[in-house]
N, C-alpha and C positions, 0 to 999 in steps of 0.2 A: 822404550817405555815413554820417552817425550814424546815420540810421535802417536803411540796410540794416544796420551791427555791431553796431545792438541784436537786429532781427530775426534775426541767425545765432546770439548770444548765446543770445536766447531758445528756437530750433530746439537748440540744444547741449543747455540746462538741459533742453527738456522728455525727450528721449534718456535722459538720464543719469537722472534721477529717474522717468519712463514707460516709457522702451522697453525697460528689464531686467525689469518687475514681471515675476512666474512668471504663468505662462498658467493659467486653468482648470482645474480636476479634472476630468475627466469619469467620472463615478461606474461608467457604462456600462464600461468598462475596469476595473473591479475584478477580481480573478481571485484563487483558492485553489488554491496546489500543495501537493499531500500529498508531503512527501520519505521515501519508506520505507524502514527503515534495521533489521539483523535484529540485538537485542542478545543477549549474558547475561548477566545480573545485571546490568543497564543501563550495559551497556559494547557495543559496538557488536565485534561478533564477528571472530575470526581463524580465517581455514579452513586446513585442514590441519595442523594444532596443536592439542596436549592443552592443554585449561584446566580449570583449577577446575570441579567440578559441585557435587553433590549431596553432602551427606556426605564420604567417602573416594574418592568416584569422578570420575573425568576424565573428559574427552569432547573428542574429535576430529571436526568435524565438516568433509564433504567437499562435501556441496552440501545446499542452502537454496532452497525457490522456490517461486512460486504464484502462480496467473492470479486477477488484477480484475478485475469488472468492473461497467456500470452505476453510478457514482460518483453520488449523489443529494442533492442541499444542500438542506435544505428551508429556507425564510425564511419571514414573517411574508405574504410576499405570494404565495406560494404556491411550489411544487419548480422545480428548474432541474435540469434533465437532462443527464447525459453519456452517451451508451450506450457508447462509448469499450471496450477491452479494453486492461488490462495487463498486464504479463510482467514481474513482481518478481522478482528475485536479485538479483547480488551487487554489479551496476552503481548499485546504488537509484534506481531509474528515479524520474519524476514526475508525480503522478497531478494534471490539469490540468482544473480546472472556472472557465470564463471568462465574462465577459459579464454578472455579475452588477451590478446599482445597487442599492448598498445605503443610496444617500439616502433612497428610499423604504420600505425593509423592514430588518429585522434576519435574523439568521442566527443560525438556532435549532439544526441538528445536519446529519450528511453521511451517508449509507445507502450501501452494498455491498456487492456480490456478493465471496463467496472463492468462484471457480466461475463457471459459463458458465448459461447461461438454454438450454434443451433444442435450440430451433435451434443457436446458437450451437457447443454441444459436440457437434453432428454432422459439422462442417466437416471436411473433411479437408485436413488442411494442406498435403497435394500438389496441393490444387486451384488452379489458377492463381486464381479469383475469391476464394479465401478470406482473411481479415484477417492481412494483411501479419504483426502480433503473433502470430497461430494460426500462422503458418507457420516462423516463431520459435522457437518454444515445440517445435513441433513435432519441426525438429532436435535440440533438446534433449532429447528422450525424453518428453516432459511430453502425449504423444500415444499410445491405447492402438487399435493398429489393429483388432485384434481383438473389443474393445467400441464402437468407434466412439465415444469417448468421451475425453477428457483428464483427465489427473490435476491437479488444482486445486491441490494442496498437498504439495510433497513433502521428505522431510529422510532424508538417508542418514549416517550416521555412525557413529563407533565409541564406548563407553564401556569404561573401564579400572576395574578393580576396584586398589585397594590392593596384592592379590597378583599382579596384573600379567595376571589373567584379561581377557579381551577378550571382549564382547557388541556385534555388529554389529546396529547400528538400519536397519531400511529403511520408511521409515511413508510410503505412497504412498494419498493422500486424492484421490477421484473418482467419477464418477458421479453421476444426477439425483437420488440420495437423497440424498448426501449435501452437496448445495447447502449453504453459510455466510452465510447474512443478518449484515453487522454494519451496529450502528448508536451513532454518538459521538458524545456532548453539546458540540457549539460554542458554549454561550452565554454561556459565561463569557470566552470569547475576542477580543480586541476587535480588529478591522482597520479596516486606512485604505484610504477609496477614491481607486478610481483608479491603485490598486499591484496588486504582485503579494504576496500575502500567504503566506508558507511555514510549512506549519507539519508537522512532524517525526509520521508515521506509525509507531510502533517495534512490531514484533513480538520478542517477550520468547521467546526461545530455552528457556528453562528452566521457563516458564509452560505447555510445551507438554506437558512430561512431569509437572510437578508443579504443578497450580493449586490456590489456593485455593477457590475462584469451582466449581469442575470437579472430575473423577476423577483423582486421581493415577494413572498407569501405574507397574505394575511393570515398568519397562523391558530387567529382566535375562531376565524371560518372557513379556510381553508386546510382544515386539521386532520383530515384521512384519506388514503391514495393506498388502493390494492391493486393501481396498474388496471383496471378495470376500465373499460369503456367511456363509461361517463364520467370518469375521473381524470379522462386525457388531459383538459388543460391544467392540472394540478400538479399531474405526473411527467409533463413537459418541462414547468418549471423548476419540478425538482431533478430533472435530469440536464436541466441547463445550467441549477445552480451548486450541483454536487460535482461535477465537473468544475467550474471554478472554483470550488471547496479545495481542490486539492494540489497544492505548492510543497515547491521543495525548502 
């Protein structure tokens, strides 16, 4: 009888001291969510409402938006691919690259598209086979049926003068010229494997009209850009300064 209550003793103690320890990392479960979030003046924005701008001027802005895509981590042991498409507004969707072991490599920076890859921005979003996201987007307006083509980048709003004049913005950024390559330095960034690692995507609402980095717009006459032709030097600007719009 003492031997079997030492042996149940002993089965108790090894439980309580063994059978809690935490289980394995498994590095292979590592994952990077971009949480994208649209500020001004690195405040995370109010639609429908005057705020502070520029100078004397206020801005009311009614919608905010623009398709990801191609999300590209590159590590030390070579790129991990998402071909993935996002549809960014007001929800701050999560831009999700999984499956990385960063036991073995480090993580050096994350490449993307603001824009579609030439098959891609031909889909027609009425097509039943086309990316659930494109079909999205596409009720949204964010679809130009007449180019065959989506608008990648788009911001409509109003600015308010001091004297109470009003300048409507409508900057609708699209088409295979004007594709957005960014690319952001992760290597100062340190994650833990085996989690989910988030880290805050911000596009800088006011970066877009006035960069440094970029062309300021005169946005009281430089106020609309459908990517059209004659609207090239408008639509450059704003593909130079949307691009530095966007910091982690």
């Amino acid at each position: 009888m003492k031997s079997f209550k030492k042996t149940t003793l002993l089965g108790i103690l090894s439980i309580i001291f063994f059978g809690c320890e935490d289980k394995p990392v498994n590095n292979n479960n590592t994952s990077i969510v971009l949480k994208t979030q649209f500020e001004l003046f690195n405040k995370e924005i109010e639609y429908n409402k005057y705020l502070k701008f520029i100078g004397d001027d206020s801005i009311l802005i009614n919608q905010v938006s623009m398709l990801v895509s191609e999300p590209t981590i590159t590590t030390s042991g070579g790129p991990i691919y998402n071909n993935g498409i996002f549809y960014v507004k007001k929800t701050s969707p999560l831009i999700v690259l999984s499956g990385l072991d960063i036991s073995k490599s480090t993580i050096a920076s994350v490449d993307f598209l603001v824009g579609l890859n030439k098959t891609n921005n031909k889909i027609d979003p009425t097509d039943n086979e086309a990316n659930a996201v494109l079909k999205t987007a596409g009720q949204d307006g964010m679809y130009w049926p007449g180019w065959t083509s989506y608008r990648f980048f788009v911001i409509e709003c109003k600015i308010k003068k001091s004297d109470n004049s009003i300048t409507n913005i409508t900057y609708h950024v699209g088409g295979d010229s004007y594709l957005i390559k960014k690319n952001l330095n992760l290597a100062s960034i340190s994650f833990t494997a085996g989690k989910e690692n988030i880290i805050p995507l911000r596009i800088h609402i006011d970066k877009i009209f006035s960069n440094p980095q970029g062309a300021s717009l005169n946005y009281h006459t430089e106020n609309t850009t459908h990517s059209e032709a004659n609207q090239d030097a408008i639509t450059k600007k704003l593909v130079t300064n949307i691009g530095g719009a966007i910091t982690l």
